[in-house]
N, C-alpha and C positions, 0 to 999 in steps of 0.2 A: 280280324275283329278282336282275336284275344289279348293283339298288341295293343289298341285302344285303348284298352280299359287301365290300365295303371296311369296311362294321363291323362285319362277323365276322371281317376279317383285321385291325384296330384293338384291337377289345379282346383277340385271340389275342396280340398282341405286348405288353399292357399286362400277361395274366398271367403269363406266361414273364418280362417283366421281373419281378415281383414274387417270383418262383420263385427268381431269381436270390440275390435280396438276403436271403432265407428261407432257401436253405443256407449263404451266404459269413459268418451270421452265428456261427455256432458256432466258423468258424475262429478268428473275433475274440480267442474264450475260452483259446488255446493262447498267447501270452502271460502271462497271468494264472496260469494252471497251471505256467507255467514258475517263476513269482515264489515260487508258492506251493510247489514244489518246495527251491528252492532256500530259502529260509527254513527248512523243515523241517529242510534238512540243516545247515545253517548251529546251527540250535539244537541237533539230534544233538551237532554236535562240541562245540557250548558245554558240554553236559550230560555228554560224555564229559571233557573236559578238569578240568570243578569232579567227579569223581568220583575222579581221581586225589590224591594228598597236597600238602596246600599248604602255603606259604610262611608265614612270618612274617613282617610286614612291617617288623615293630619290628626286624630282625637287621640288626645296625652293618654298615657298611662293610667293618671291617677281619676281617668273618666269610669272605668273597667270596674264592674264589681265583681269581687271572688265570688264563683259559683263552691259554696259549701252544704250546701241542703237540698235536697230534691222539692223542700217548699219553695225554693224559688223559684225552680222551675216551673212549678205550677202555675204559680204567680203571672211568671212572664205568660205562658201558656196560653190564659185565662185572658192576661189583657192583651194577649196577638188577636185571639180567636172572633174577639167581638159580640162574643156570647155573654148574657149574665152569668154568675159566679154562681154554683150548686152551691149555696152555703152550708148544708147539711154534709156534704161531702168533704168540702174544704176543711168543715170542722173537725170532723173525723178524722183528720189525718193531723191536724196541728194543737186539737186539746185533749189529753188522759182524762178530764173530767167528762166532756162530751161521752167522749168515747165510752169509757167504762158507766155510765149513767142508764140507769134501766129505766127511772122516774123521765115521763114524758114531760111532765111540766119544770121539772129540773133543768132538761136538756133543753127549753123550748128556750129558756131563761141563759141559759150559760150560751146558747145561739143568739140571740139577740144581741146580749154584751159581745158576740167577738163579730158581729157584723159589718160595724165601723172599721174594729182591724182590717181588717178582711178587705175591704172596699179602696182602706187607705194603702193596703200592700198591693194590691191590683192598678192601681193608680201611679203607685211609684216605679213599679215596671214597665207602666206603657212609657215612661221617659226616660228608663235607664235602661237602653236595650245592650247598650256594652258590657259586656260581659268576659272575664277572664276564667279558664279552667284548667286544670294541672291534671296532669293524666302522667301513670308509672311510666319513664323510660325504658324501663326491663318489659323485651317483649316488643315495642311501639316500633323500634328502629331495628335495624340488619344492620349485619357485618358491614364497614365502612365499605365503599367500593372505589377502591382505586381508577379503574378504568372512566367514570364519574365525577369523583373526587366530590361526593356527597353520600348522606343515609339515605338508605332506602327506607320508607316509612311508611308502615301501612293503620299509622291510627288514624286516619280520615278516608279508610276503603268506603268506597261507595255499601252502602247495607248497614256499616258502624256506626252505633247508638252509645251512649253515656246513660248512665243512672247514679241516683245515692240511693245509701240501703238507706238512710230514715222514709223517704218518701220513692221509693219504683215504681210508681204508676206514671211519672213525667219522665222525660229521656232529652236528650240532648244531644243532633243530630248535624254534620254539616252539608253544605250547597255548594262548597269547590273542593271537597278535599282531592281530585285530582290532579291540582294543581302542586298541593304539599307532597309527592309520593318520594320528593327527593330534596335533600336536607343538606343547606353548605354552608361551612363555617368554613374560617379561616383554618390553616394546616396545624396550628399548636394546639387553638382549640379542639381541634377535630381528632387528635391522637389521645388527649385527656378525654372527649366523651366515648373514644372507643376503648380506652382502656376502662373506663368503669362500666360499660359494656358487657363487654367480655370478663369481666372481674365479679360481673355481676354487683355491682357496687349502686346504689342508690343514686337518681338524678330521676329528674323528670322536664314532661314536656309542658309548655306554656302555650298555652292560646289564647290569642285576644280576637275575641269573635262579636260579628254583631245580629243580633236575635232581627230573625227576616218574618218570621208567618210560623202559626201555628198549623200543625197537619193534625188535621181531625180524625184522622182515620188509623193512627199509629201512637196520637199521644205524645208526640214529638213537636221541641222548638226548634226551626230549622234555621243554622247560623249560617252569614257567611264569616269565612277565616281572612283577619283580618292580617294578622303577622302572628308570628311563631315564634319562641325560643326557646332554649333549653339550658333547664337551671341544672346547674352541677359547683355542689360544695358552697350554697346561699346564692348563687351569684347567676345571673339572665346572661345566657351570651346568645344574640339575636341571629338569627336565622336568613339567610336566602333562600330562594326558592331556587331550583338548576333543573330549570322544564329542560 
């Protein structure tokens, strides 16, 4: 009997090991599920984004207007949304006299006269939805990547918003920047934007985007990215994209 028991407590600890490795495996599958999650969502937004109105990609240059004011964005904002214009708010942000005015019947007066503005700038957004934006290259792009032979770029991460300080209540937001995460020029130019780079030297990025829907809920105009490129020393050198 006394010989028994060391191989009845031998194989009790070989199946408790086995038991072990029997539950810890399913954990394994919580990764995987994560991947497959997040893929799911990842294609949700693609399939929301190609459901909105697109671009033309044939539309010149000189169709693009510089985005320099956060009033524009409003503007656009205002004629994505489909809603009337808060004229009272609008004013607030684009006259010192509104604004600073304590006299009601003052401000009733100086609202009135910029109504027209107002209606005629909301007007001229719903037909210029092309829009160009310059965003700092210092920052936007990563170390060149050889193995690639493009930048990495992460000024179009999915959650990346735009603002101007005269007007931050409107923001400026894209619908494919997954697509832009990697950035290829040609090998000459590509050594000149890495050496100002790394030099820290001034350039920036160029976006030609077109205004899809206002999101009511963030205050954002949601573009898609039309083409890219990146100005270094006055000059556009155009961009591919190297999915």
């Amino acid at each position: 009997m006394n010989r028994t028991l060391p191989a009845l407590l031998a194989i009790a600890v070989i199946l408790s090991a086995c038991s072990k490795t029997d539950t810890a495996t399913p954990a394994a599958s919580a990764p995987v599920a994560a991947n497959v999650a997040d893929m799911a969502a990842k294609a949700q937004v693609k399939a929301a984004a190609a459901s909105l109105p697109q671009a033309d990609p044939a539309t010149p240059n000189a169709s693009y207007i510089d985005i320099t004011s956060g009033n524009q964005l409003m503007y656009s904002y205002i004629a994505l949304s489909g809603v009337p214009p808060d004229y009272a708010a609008v004013a607030q942000r684009i006259s010192r006299e509104y604004a600073g005015s304590n006299d009601a019947f003052r401000k009733q007066e100086v609202l009135d006269a910029l109504k027209p503005q107002i209606d005629a700038k909301v007007n001229e957004a719903k037909t210029k939805r092309y829009l160009r934006y310059q965003i700092n290259g210092q920052g936007a792009l990563s170390p060149y990547a050889m193995d690639k032979a493009a930048f990495p770029a992460k000024f179009a991460d999915a959650g990346t918003y735009y603002y101007m300080y005269d007007n931050g209540d409107y923001k400026l937001a894209f619908t494919n920047g997954d697509g832009y995460a990697l950035l290829k020029v040609d090998q000459e130019a590509a050594r000149k934007i890495e050496a100002a780079r790394s030099g820290y030297k001034d350039f920036a990025i160029i976006v030609y985007a077109y205004a899809q829907e206002a999101d009511m809920a963030s205050n954002q105009v949601k573009a898609q990215i039309v083409k890219v490129a990146i100005k270094l020393n006055g000059q556009e050198i155009p961009v591919q994209q190297a999915l």
